[in-house]
C-alpha positions in Angstrom: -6.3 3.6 -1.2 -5.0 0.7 1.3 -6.9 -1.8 2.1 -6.4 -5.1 4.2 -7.8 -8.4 3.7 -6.3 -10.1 6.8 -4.8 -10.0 10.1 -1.0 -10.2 10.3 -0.2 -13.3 12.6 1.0 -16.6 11.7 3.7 -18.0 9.2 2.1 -17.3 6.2 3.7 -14.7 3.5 2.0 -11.3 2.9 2.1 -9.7 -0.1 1.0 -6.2 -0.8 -0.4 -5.8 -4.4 -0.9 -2.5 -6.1 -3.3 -2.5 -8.7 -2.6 0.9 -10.9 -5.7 2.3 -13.4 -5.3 4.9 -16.0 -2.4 5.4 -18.8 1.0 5.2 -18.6 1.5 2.4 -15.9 4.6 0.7 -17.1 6.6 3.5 -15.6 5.3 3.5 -12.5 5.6 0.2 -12.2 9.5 0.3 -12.9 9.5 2.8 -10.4 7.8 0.6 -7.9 10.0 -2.4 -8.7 13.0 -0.5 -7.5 11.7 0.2 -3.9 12.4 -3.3 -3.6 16.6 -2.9 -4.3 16.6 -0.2 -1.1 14.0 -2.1 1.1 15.7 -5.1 2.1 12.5 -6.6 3.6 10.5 -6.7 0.4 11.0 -8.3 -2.7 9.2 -8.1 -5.6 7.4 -9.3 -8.4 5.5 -7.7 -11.8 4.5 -7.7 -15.0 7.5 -6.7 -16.7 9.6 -9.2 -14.9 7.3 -11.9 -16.1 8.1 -10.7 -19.9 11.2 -10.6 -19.2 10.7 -14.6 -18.5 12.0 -14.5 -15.1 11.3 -18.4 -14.4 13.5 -19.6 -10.8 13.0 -23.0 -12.1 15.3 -22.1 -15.7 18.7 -20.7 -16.2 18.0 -17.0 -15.9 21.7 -15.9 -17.0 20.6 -14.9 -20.4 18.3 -12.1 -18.8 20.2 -10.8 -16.2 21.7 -7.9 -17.1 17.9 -6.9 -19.1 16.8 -7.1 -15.5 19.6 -5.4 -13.9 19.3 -2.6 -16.0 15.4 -2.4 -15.0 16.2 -2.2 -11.4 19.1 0.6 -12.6 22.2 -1.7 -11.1 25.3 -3.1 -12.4 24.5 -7.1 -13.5 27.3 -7.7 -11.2 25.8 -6.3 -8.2 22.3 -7.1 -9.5 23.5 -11.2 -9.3 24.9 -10.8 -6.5 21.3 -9.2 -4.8 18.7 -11.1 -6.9 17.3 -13.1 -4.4 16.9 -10.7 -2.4 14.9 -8.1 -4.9 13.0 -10.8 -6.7 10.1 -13.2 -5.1 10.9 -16.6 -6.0 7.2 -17.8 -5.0 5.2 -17.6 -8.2 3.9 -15.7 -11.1 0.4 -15.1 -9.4 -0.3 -11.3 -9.8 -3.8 -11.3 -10.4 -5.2 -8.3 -11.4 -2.4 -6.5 -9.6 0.7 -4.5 -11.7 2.9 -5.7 -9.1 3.2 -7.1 -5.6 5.6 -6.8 -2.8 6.2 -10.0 -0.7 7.6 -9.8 3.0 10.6 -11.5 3.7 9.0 -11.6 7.5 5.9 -11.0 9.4 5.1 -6.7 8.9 5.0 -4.8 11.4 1.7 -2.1 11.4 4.5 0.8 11.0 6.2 -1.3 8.2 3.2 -2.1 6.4 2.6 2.1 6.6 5.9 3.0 5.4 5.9 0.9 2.2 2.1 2.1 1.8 3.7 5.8 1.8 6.3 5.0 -0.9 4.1 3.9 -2.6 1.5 6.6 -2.7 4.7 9.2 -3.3 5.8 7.2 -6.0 2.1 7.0 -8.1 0.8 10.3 -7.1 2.7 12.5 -9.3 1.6 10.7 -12.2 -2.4 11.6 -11.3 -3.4 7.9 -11.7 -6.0 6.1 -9.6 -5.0 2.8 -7.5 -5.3 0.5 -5.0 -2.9 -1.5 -2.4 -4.4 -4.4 -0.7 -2.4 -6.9 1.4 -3.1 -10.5 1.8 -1.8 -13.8 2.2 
């Protein structure tokens, strides 16, 4: 299900959150995560990153290879790319899994493609959810 909770204009940052129901999430989640290492107008932010204690204000060399190997890259090439995979914003998820936040404004066809991954990526597990974007 997508849903949108504003219009698209302005400077502020839109993030799409994807709230997943039913058993089994964390995978999907991971799964999710990675769209953000091939899509490099996303990055992203979840609940396993936040266990992991991903903080930007702290010395995060002691967990970088853990989160390299969740994203499935080398921690070479993974510290080389972090910035670009991982929000720096904030820890707010909500009562989302996971969010994506735009590096820039969306476009409409944009905002459709990553809705698409998306759905291909949870529908194979059966499991109900919901992607809503907001800033």
């Amino acid at each position: 299900m997508y849903r949108s909770e504003d219009n698209f204009e302005g400077n502020e940052v839109l993030r799409t959150y994807v709230k997943i129901v039913g058993e089994n999430v964390e995978p999907i989640v991971q799964k999710l995560a990675k769209l953000a290492v091939d899509s490099p107008e996303i990055c992203v932010w979840d609940y396993n990153i936040l266990n992991m204690g991903w903080n930007s204000q702290s010395d995060n060399q002691g967990i970088m290879e853990p989160v390299a190997e969740y994203f499935g890259m080398g921690a070479d090439i993974f510290e080389k790319e972090c910035d670009k995979i991982i929000v720096k914003s904030g820890t707010d998820l909500g009562d989302a899994n996971i969010y994506f936040e735009w590096l820039t404004p969306p476009s409409d066809e944009q905002i459709r493609t990553l809705t698409n991954r998306i759905n291909g990526i949870i529908k194979p597990f059966g499991n109900k959810y919901t992607v809503t974007n907001k800033k």
